[in-house]
C-alpha positions in Angstrom: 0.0 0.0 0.0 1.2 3.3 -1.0 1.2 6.2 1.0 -0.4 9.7 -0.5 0.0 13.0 0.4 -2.5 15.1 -0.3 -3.0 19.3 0.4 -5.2 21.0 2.7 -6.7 23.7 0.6 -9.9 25.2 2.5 -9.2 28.1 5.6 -12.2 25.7 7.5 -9.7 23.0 7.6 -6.7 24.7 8.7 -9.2 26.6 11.6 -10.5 23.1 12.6 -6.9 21.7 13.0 -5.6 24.8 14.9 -8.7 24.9 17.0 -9.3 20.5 17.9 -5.6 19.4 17.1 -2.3 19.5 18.8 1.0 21.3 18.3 4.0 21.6 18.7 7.0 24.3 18.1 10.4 24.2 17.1 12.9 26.6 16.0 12.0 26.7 12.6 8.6 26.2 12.2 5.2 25.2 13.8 3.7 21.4 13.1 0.3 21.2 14.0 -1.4 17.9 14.0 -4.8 16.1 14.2 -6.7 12.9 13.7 -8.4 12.3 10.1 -12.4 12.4 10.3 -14.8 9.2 9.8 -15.9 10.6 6.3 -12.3 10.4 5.1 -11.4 7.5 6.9 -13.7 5.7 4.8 -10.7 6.3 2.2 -7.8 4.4 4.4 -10.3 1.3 4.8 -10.0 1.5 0.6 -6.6 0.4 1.3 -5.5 3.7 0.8 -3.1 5.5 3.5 -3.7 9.3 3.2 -1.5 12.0 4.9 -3.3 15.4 4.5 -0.7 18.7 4.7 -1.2 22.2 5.0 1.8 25.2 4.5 1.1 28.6 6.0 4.0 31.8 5.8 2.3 35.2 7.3 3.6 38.0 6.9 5.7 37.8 9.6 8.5 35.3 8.0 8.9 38.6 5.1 7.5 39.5 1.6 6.0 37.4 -1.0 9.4 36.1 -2.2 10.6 35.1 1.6 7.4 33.6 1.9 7.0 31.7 -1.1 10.5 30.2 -0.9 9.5 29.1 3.1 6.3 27.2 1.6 8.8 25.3 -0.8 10.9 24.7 1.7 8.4 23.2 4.2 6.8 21.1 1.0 10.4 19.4 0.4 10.4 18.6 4.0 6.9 16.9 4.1 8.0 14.6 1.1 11.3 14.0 2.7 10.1 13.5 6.1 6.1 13.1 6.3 6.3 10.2 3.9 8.7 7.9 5.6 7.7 8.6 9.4 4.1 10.2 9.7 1.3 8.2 10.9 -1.3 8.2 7.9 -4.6 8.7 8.7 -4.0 12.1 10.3 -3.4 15.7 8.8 -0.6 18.0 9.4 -0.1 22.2 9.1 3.2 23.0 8.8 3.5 26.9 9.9 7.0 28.7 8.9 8.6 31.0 11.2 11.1 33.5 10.4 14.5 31.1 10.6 12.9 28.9 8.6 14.8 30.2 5.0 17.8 30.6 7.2 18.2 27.4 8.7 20.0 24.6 7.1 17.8 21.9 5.5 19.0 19.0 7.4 18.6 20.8 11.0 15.2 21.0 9.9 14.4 17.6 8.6 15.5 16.4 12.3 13.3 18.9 13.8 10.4 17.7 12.1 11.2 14.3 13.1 11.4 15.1 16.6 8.2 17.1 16.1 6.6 14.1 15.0 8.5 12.0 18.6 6.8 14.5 20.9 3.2 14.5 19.4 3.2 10.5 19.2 2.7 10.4 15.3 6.3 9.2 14.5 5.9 5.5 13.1 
């Protein structure tokens, strides 16, 4: 069974993660988490394991260029890491923070896994 990755698009379903899920913070970003629904858990019993991901960049972390390169960097990370280590069957918002451009890729990619330690999701 393959795992897919699929992108939270709609403002309703970053608000319901922030507001019922769990989070936690690390130097370079935010990685919020929470527990897939029943309606779209119908999809996993289709032998089908589905990781749903969200990127966010206010304002804060600079201008549209700053911003835009942050949400790249965050997506790379979710293929690299998400893939391998997350617990399908949940969906994720990764949130960037001003250091994230700055900081070096692979600082970040343990981050995230550590992330992922502390919220119980690592597999």
């Amino acid at each position: 069974m393959e795992v897919l990755i699929s992108s939270l698009r709609r403002r309703s379903q970053f608000l319901r993660i922030a507001q019922k899920g769990k989070k936690f913070s690390s130097a370079g970003f935010i990685l919020q988490m929470h527990k897939i629904d029943e309606v779209v858990d119908s999809k996993i019993q289709q032998s089908k394991k589905i990781i749903e991901v969200g990127y966010t960049a206010s304002q804060r972390v600079g201008n549209a260029v700053h911003r835009s390169k942050a949400k790249r960097r965050l997506r790379s990370l979710a293929m690299k890491v998400l893939l391998k280590h997350a617990k399908w069957g949940h969906e994720y918002v990764l949130i960037a923070r001003l250091s994230t451009n700055s900081a070096d890729f692979c600082s970040l990619i343990k981050e995230l896994e550590y992330c992922l330690k502390k919220l119980n999701v690592y597999r």
